[in-house]
KEMAR-281442 format. One record per atom (N, C-alpha, C, O, CB): x, y, z. Coordinates in steps of 0.001 Angstrom, whole numbers, padded with zeros to 6 digits, always signed. Glycine has a CB too. Layout:
! KEMAR-281442
XYZ
...
This chain:
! KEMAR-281442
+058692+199470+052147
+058192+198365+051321
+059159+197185+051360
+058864+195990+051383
+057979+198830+049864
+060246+197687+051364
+061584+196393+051456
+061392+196130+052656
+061193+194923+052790
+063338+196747+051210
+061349+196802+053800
+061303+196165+055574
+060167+195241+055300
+060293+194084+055703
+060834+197484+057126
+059410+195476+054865
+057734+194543+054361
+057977+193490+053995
+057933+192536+054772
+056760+195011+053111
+058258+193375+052891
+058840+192491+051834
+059533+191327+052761
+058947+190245+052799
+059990+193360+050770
+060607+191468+053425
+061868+191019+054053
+061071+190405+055591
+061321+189329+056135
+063193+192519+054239
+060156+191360+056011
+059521+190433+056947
+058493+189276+056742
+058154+188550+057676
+058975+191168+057718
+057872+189104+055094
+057325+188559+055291
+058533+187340+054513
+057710+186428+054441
+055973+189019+055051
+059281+186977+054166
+059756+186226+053631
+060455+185667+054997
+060898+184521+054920
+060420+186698+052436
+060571+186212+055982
+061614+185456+057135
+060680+184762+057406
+060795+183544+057266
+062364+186195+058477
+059203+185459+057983
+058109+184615+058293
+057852+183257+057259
+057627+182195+057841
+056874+185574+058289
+057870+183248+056083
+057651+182186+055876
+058666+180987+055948
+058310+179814+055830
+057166+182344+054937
+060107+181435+056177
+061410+180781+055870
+061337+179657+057597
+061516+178506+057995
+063050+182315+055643
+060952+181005+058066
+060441+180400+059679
+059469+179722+060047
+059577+178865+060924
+060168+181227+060537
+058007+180081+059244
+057172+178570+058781
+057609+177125+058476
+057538+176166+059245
+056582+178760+057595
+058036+177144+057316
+058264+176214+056602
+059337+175204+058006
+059031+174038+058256
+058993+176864+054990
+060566+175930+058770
+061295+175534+059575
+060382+174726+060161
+060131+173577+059799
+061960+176423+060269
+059835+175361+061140
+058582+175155+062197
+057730+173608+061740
+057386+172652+062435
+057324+176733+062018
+057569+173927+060027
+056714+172787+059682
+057754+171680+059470
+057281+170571+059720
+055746+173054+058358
+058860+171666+059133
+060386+170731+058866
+060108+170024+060554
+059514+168962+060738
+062432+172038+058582
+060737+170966+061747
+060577+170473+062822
+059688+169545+062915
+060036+168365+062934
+060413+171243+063552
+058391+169915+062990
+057140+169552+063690
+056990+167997+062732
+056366+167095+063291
+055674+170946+063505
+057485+167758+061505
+057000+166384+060966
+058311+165417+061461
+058068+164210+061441
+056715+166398+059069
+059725+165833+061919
+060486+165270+062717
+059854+164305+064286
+059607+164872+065350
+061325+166461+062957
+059778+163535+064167
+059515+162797+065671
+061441+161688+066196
+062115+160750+065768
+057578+161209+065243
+061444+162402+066994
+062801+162146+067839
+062441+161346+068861
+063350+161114+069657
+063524+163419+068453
+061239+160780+069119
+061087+159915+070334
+061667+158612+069677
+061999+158621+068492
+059433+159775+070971
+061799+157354+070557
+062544+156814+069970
+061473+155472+069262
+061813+154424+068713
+063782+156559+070939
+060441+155890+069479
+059384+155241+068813
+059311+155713+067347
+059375+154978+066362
+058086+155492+069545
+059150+157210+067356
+059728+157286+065799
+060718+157401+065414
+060537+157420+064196
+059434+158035+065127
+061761+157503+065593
+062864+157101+065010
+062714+155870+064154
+062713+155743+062930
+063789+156937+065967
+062531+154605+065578
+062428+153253+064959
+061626+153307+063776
+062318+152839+062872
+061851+152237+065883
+060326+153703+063267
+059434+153733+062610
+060037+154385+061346
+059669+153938+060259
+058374+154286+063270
+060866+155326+061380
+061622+156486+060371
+062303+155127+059892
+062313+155388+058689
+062806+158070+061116
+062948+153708+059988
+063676+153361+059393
+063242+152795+058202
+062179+152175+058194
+064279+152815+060027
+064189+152969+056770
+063248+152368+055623
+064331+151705+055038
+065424+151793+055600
+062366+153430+054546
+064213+151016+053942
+064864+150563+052754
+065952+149533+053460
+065529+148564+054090
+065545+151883+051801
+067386+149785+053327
+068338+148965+053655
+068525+148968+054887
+068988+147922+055341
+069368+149145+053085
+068273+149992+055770
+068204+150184+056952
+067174+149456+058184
+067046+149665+059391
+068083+151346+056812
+066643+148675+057386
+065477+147768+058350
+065952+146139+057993
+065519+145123+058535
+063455+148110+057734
+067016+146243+056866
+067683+145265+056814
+068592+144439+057892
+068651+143289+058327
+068210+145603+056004
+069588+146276+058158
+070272+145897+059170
+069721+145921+060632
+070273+145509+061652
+071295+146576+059067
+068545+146482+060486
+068081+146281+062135
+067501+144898+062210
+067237+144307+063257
+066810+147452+062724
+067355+144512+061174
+066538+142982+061431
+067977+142079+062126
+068033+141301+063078
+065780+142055+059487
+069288+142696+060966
+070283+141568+061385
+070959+141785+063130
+071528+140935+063815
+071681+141657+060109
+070656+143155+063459
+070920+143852+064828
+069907+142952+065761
+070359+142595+066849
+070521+145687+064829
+068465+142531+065383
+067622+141963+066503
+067948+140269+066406
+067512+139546+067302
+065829+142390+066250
+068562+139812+065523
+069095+138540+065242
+069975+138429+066156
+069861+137712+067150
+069616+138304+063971
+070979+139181+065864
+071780+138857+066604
+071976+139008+068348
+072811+138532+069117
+072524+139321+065973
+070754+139930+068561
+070887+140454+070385
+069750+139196+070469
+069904+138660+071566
+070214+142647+071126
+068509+138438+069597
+068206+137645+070094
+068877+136387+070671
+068514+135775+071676
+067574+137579+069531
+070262+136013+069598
+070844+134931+069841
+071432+134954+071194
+071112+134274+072170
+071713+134680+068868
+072305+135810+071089
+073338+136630+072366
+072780+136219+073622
+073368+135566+074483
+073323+138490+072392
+071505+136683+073669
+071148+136828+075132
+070490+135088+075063
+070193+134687+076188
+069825+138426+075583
+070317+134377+074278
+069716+133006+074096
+071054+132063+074807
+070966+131150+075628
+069319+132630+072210
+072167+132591+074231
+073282+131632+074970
+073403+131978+076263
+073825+131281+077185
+074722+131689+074398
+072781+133743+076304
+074053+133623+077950
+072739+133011+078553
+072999+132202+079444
+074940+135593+079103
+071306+133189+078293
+071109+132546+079377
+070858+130517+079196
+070200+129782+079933
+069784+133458+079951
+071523+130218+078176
+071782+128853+077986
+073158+128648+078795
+073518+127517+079121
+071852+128462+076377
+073953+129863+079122
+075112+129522+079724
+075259+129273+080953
+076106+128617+081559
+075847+130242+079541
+073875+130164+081457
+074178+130899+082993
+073484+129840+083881
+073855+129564+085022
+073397+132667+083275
+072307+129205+083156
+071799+127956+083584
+072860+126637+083566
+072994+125880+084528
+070595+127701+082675
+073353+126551+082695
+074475+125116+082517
+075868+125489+084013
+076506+124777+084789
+075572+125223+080198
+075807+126353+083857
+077195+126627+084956
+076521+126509+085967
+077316+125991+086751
+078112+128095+085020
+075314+126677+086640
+074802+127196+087714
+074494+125289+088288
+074608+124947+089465
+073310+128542+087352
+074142+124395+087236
+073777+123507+087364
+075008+122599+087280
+075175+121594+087971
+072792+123419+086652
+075485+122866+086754
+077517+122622+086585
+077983+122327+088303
+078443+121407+088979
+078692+124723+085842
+077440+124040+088511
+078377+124205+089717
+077696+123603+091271
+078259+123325+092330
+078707+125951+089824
+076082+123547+090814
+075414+122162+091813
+075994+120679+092310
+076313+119978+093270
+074259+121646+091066
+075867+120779+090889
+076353+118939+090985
+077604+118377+091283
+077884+117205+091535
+076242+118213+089697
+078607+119778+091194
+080508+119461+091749
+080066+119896+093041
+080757+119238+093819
+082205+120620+090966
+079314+120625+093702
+079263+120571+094564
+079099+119735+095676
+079749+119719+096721
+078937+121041+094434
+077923+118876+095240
+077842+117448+096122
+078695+116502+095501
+078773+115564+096294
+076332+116739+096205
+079128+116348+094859
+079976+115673+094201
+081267+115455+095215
+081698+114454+095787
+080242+116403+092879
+081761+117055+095179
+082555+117255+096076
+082443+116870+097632
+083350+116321+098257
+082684+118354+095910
+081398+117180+098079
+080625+117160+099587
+081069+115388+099807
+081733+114902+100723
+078392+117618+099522
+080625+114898+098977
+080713+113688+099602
+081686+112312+098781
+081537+111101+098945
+079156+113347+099783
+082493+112900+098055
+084064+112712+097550
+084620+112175+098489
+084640+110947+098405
+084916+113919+097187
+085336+112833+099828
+086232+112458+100466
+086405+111505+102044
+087343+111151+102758
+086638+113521+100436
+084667+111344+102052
+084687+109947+102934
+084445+108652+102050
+084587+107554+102588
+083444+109967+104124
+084053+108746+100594
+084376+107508+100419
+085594+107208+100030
+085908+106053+099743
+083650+107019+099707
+086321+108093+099983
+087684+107465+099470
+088466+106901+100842
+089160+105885+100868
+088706+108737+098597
+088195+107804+101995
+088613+107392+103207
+088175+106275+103523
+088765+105794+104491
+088375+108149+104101
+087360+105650+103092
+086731+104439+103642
+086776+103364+102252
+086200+102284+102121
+085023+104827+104281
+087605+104028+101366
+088151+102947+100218
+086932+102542+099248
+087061+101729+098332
+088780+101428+100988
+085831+103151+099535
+084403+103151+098413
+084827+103415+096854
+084082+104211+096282
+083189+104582+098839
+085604+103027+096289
+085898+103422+094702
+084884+103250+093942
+084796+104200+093163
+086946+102671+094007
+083914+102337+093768
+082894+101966+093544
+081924+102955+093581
+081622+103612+092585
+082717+101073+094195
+081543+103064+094405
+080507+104156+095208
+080929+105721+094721
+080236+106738+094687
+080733+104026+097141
+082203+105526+094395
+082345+107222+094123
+082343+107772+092711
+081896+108818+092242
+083733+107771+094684
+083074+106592+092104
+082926+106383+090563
+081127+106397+090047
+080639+107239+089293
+083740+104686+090187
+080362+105212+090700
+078791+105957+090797
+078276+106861+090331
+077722+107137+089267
+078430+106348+091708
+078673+107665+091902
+078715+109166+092262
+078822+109865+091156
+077901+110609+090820
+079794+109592+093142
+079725+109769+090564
+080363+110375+089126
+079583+110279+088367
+079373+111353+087803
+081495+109836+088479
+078825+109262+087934
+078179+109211+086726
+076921+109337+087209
+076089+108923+086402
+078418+108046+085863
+076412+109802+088339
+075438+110441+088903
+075103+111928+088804
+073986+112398+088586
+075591+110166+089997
+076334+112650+089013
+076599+113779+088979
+077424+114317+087853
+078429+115025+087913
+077034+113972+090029
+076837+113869+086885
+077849+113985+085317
+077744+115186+084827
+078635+115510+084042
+077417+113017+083977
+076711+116145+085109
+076353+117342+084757
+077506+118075+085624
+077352+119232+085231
+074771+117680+085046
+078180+118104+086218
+078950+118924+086944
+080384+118815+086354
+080614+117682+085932
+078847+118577+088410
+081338+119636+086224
+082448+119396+085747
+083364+118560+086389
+083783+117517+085886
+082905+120382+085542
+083805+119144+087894
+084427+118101+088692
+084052+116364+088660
+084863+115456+088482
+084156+118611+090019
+082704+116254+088871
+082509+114680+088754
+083016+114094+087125
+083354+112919+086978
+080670+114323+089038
+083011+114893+086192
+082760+114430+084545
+084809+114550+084966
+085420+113668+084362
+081508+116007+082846
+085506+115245+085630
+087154+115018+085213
+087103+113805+086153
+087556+112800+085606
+088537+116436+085638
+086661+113603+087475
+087417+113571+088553
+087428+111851+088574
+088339+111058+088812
+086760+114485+089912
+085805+111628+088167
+085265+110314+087784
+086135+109215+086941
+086267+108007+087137
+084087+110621+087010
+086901+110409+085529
+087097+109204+084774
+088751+108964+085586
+089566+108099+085266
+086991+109471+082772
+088884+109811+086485
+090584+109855+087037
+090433+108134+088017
+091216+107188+088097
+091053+111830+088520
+089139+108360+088583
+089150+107415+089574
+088734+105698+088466
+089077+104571+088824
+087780+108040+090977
+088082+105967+087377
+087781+104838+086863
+089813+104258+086150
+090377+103169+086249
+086215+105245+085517
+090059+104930+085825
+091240+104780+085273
+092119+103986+086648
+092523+102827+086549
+091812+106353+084685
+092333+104895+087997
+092827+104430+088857
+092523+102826+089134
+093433+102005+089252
+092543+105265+089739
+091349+102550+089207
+090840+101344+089858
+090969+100176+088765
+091277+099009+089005
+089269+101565+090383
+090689+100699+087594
+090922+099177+086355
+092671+099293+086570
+093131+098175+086337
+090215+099542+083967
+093715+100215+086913
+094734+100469+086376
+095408+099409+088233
+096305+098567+088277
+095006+102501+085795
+094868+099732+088984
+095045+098848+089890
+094698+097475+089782
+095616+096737+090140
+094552+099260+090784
+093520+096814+089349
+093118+095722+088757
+093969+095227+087937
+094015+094000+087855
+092078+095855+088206
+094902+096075+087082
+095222+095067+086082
+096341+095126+086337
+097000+094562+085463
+094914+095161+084709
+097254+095757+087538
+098291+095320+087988
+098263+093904+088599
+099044+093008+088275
+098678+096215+088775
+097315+093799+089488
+096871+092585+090288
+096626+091052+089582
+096729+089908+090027
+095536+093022+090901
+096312+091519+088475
+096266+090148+088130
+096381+090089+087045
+095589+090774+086398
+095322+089453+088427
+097321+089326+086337
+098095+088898+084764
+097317+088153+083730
+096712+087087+083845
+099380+087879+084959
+097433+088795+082882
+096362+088040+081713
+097267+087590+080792
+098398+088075+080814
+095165+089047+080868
+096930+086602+079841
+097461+086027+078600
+098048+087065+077917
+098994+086867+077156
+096466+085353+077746
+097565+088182+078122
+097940+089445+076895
+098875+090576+077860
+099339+091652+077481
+096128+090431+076117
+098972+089980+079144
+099942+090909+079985
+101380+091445+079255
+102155+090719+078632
+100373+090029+081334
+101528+092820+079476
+102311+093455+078675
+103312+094210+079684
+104168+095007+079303
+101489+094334+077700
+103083+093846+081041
+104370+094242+081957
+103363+095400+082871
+102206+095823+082866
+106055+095064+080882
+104550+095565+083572
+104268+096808+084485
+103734+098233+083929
+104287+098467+082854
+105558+097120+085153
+102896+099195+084288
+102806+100223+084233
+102533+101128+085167
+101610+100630+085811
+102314+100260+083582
+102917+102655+085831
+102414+103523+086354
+100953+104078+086625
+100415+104953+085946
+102950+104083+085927
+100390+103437+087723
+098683+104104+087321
+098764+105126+087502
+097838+105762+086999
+097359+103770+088042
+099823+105981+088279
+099888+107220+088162
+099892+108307+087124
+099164+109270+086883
+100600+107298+088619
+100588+107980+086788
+100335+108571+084956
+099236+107591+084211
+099340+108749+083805
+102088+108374+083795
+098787+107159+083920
+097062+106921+083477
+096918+107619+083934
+097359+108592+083323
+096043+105912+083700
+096192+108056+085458
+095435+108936+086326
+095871+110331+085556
+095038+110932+084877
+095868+108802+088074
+097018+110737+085678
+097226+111947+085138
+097052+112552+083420
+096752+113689+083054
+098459+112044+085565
+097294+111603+082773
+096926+111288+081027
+095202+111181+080934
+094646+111715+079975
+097742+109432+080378
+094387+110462+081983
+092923+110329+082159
+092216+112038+082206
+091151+112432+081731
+092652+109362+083747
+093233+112768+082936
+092697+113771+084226
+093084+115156+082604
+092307+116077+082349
+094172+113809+086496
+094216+114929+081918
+094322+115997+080743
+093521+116051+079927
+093022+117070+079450
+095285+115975+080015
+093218+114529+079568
+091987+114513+078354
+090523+114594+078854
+089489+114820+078226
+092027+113066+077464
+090720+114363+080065
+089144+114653+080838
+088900+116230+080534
+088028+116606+079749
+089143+114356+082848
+089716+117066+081201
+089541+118051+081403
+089665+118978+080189
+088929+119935+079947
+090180+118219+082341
+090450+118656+079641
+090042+119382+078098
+088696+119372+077220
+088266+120172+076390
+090919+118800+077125
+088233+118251+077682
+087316+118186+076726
+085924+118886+077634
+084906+119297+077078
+087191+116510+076120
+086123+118902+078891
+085330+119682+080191
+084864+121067+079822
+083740+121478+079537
+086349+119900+081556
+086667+122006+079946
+086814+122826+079526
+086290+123676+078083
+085827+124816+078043
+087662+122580+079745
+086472+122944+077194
+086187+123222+076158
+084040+123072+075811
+083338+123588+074941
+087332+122223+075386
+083789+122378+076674
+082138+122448+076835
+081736+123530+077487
+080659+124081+077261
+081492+121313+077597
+082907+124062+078686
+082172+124696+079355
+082373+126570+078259
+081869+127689+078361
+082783+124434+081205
+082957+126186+077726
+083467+127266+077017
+082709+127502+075591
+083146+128451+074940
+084966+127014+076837
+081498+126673+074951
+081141+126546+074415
+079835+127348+074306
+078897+127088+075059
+081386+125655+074432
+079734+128614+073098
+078885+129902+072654
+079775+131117+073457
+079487+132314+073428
+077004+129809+073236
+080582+130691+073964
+081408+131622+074445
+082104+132585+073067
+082040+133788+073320
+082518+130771+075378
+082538+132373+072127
+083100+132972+070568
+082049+133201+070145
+082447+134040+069338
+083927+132096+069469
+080619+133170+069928
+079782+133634+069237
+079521+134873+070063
+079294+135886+069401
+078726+132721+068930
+079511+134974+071191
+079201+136243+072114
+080120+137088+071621
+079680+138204+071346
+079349+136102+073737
+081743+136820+071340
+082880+137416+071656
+082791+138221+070122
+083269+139347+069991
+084254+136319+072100
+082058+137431+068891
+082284+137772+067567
+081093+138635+067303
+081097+139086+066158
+082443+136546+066607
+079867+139065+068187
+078174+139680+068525
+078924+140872+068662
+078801+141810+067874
+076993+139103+070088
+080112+140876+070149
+080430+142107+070534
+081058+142705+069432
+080639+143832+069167
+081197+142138+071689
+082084+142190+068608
+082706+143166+067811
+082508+143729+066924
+083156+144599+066342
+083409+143003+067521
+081119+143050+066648
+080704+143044+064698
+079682+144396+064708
+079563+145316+063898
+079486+141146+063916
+079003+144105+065976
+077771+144694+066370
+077876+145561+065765
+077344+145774+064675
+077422+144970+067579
+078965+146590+066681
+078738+148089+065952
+078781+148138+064658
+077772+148529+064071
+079695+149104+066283
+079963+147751+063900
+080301+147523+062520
+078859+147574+062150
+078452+148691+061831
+081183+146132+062118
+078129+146738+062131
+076726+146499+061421
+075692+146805+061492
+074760+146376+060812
+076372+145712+061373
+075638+148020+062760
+074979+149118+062758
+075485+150068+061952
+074772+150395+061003
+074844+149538+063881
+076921+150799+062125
+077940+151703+061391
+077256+151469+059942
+076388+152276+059610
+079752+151192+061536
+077580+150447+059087
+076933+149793+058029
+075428+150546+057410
+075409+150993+056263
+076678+148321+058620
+074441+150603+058139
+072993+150805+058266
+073388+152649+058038
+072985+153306+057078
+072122+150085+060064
+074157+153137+059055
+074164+154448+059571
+074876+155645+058454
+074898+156874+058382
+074997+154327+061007
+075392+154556+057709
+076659+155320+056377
+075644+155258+055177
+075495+156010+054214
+078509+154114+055865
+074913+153955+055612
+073841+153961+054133
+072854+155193+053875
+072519+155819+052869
+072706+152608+054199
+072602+155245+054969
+071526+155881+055500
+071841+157509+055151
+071081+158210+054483
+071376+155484+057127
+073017+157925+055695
+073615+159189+055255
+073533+159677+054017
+073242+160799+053601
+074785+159191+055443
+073920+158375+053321
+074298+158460+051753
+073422+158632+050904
+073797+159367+049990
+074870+157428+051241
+071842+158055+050773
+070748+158091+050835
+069666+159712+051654
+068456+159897+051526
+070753+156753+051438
+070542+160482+052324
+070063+161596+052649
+070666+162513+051763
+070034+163458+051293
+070214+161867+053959
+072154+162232+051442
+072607+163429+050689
+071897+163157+049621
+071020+163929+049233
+074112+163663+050415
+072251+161767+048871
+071333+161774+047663
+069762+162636+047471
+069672+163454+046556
+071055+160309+047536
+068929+162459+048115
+067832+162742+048238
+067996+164214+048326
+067081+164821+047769
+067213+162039+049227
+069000+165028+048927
+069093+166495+049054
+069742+166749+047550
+069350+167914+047482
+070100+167062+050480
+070152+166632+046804
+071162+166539+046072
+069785+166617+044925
+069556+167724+044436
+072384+165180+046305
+069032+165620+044581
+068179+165716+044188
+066928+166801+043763
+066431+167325+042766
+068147+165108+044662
+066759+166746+045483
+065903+167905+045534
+066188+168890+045413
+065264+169630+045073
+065374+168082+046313
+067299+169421+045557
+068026+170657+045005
+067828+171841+046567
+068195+173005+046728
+067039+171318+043203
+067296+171141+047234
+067321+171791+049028
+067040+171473+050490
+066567+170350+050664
+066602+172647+049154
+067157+171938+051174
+067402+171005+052432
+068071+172119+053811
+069227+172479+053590
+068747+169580+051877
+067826+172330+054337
+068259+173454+055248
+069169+172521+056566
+069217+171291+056566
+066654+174447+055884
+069874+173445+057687
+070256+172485+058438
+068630+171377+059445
+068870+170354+060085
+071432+173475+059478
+067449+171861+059319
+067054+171113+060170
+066650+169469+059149
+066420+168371+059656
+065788+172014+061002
+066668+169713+058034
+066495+168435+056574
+067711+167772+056983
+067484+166562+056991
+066608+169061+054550
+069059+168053+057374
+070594+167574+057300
+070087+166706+059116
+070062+165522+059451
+072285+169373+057195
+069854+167630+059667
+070123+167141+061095
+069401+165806+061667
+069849+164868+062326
+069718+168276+062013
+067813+166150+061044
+066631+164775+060865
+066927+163730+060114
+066195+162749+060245
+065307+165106+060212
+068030+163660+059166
+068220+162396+058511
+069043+161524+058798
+068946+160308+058633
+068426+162496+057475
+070484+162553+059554
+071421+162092+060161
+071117+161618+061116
+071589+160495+061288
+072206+162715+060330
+070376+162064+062017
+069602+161229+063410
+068610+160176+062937
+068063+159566+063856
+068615+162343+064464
+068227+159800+061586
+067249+159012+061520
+068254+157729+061428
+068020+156564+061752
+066157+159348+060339
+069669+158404+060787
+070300+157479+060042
+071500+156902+061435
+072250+155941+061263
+071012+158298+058431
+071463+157527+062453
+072170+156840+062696
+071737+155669+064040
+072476+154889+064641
+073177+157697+062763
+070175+155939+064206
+069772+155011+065047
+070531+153657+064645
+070496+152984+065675
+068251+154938+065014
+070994+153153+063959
+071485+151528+063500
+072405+151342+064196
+072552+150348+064907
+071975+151150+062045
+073385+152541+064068
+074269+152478+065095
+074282+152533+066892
+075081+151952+067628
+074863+153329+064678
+072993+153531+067342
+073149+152894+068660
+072053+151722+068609
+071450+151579+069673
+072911+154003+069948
+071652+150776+067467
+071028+149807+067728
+072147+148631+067756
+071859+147637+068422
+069906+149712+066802
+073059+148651+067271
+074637+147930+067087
+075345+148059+068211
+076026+147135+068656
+075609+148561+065959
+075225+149507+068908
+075912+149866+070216
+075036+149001+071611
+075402+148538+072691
+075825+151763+070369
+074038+149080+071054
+072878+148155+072530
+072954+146801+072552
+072682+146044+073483
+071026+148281+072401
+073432+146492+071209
+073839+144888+071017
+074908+144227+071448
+074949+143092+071922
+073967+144555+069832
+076017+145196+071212
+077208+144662+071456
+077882+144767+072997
+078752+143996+073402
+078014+145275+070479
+077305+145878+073775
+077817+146411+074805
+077121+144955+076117
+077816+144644+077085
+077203+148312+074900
+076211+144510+075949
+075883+143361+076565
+076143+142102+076334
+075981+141096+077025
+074949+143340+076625
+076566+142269+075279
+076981+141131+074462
+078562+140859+075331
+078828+139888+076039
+077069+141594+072545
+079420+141989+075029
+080747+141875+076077
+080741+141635+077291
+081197+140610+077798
+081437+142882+076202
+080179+142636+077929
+079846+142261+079448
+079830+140567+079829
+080526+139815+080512
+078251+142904+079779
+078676+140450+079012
+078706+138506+079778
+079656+138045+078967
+080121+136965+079332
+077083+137212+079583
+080150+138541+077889
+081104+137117+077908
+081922+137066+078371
+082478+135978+078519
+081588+136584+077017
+082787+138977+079171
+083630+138505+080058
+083160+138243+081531
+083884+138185+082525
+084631+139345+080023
+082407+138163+081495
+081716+137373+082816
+081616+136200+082924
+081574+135595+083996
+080525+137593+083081
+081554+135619+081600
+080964+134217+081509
+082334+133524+081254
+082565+132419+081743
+079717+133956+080239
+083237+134182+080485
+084877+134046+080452
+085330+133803+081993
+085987+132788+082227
+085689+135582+079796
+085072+134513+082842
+085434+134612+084633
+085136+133133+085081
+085791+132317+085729
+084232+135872+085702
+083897+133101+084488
+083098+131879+085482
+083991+130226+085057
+084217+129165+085640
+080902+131758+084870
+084286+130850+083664
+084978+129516+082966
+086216+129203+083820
+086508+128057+084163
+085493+129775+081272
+087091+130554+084214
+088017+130257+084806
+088140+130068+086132
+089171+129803+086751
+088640+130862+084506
+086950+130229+086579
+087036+129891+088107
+087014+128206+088251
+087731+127603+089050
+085624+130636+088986
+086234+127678+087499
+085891+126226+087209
+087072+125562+087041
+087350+124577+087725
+085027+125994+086004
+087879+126053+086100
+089237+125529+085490
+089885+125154+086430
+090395+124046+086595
+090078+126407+084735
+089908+126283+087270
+090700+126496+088856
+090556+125468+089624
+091408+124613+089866
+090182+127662+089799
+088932+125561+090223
+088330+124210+090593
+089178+122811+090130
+089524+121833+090794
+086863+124178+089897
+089384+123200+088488
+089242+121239+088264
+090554+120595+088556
+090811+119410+088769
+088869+120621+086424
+091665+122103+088502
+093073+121469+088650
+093519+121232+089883
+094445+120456+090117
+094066+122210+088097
+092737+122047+090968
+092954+121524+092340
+092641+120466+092887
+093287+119785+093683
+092568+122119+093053
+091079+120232+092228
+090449+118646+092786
+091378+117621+092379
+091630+116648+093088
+088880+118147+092088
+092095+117910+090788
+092692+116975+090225
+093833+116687+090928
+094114+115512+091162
+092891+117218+089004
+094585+117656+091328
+095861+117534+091931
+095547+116862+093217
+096132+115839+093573
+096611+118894+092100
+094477+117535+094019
+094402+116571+095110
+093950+114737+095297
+094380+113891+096081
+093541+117295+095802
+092877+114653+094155
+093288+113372+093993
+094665+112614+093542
+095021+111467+093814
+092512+113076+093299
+095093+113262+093042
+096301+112570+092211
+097230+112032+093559
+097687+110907+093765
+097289+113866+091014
+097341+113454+094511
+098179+113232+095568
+096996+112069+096752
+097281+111235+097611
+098733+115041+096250
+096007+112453+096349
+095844+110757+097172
+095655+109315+096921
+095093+108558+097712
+094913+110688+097825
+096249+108907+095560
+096070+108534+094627
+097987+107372+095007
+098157+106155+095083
+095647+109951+093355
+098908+108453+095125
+099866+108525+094988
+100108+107721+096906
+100733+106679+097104
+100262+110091+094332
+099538+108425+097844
+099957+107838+099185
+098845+106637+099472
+098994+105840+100398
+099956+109095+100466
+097849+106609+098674
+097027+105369+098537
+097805+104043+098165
+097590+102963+098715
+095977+105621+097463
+098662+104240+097243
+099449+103267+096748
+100578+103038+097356
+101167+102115+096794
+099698+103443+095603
+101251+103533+098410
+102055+103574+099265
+101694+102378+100214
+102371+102161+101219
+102090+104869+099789
């Protein structure tokens, strides 16, 4: 009568399991759907933020790409007009090709050069003596390029502050969520391990929704960090090489 007894109580202990399981959905369609209360809070602030993220890089990836067009011809056809003394024509050029970084430093180096030659040449009422156009050119070419730099570098810290927070603000969602399961067990006065295991997995989707945010979020910005510095590279060589022809020009 006790073997009786004892089998039918496993059977139902093993029901009830069976029925615990079976209202669990682990696909990740329900999961998402499992999220309630404060926890759809933070997934809203999780899709905010992977919307923005991916809004800059590809606001970024277009501006560099078009950046790196326009220094290109810029460049291409830079160094026969200077050979052929076109200052005019290249300065133009520059404000033709303003979208590109090289033309936006290289331009104001050459506008500086040419008034800074001009106003050696000829003395005005307000003439104040000699000066170096060389340094203009080089004082032109720091503040050019800083302010270059610093555009091209621009949503670059919002990516950098996406990656770190991300998880945090999933983590956030995933602790609530826990806390809110014990409660609810605590309550109910029961809960077996498969009640513990379904809540904890419900609860911690926030977190790999924080983890999917942030992990792309890094990637480009040190990618997009790379691209900044390749440019940089770019601007100090063009710069230097004008400077040095700048320098035997005036010779």
């Amino acid at each position: 009568m006790s073997h009786h007894l004892l089998d039918v109580l496993n059977n139902l202990v093993l029901a009830q399991a069976a029925e615990g399981a079976a209202k669990l959905d682990f696909s990740l369609k329900g999961m998402v759907t499992s999220i309630e209360g404060f926890g759809i809070i933070v997934a809203g602030v999780l899709a905010v933020m992977s919307i923005f993220s991916l809004g800059v890089v590809a606001e970024r990836i277009f501006m560099y790409a078009r950046s790196a067009g326009a220094s290109r011809r810029f460049a291409e056809a830079l160094p026969e007009l200077l050979k052929t003394g076109q200052f005019d024509a290249a300065i133009e050029l520059a404000k033709k090709e303003k979208a590109g970084h090289l033309p936006r430093v290289l331009g104001l180096a050459l506008s500086e050069y040419k008034s800074g030659t001009e106003a050696l040449a000829h003395r005005g009422p307000k003439d104040v003596g000699s000066f170096d156009v060389i340094e203009a050119c080089n004082r032109a070419i720091d503040r050019s390029s800083l302010r270059t730099v610093n555009e091209l570098r621009r949503g670059l810290g919002s990516l950098a502050t996406i990656g770190s927070t991300a998880p945090f603000v999933g983590l956030l969602g995933t602790v609530w969520g826990i806390i809110k399961a014990f409660q609810k067990m605590a309550i109910e006065g029961g809960g077996g391990l498969g009640t513990v295991s379904g809540a904890i997995a419900e609860a911690l989707i926030n977190t790999a929704f924080g983890l999917l945010v942030a992990i792309p979020a890094v990637m480009f910005f040190n990618y997009l960090t790379n691209k900044v510095e390749d440019m940089q590279v770019d601007i100090t060589d063009s710069a230097t090489e004008l400077v040095d022809f700048f320098i035997k020009e005036a010779r």
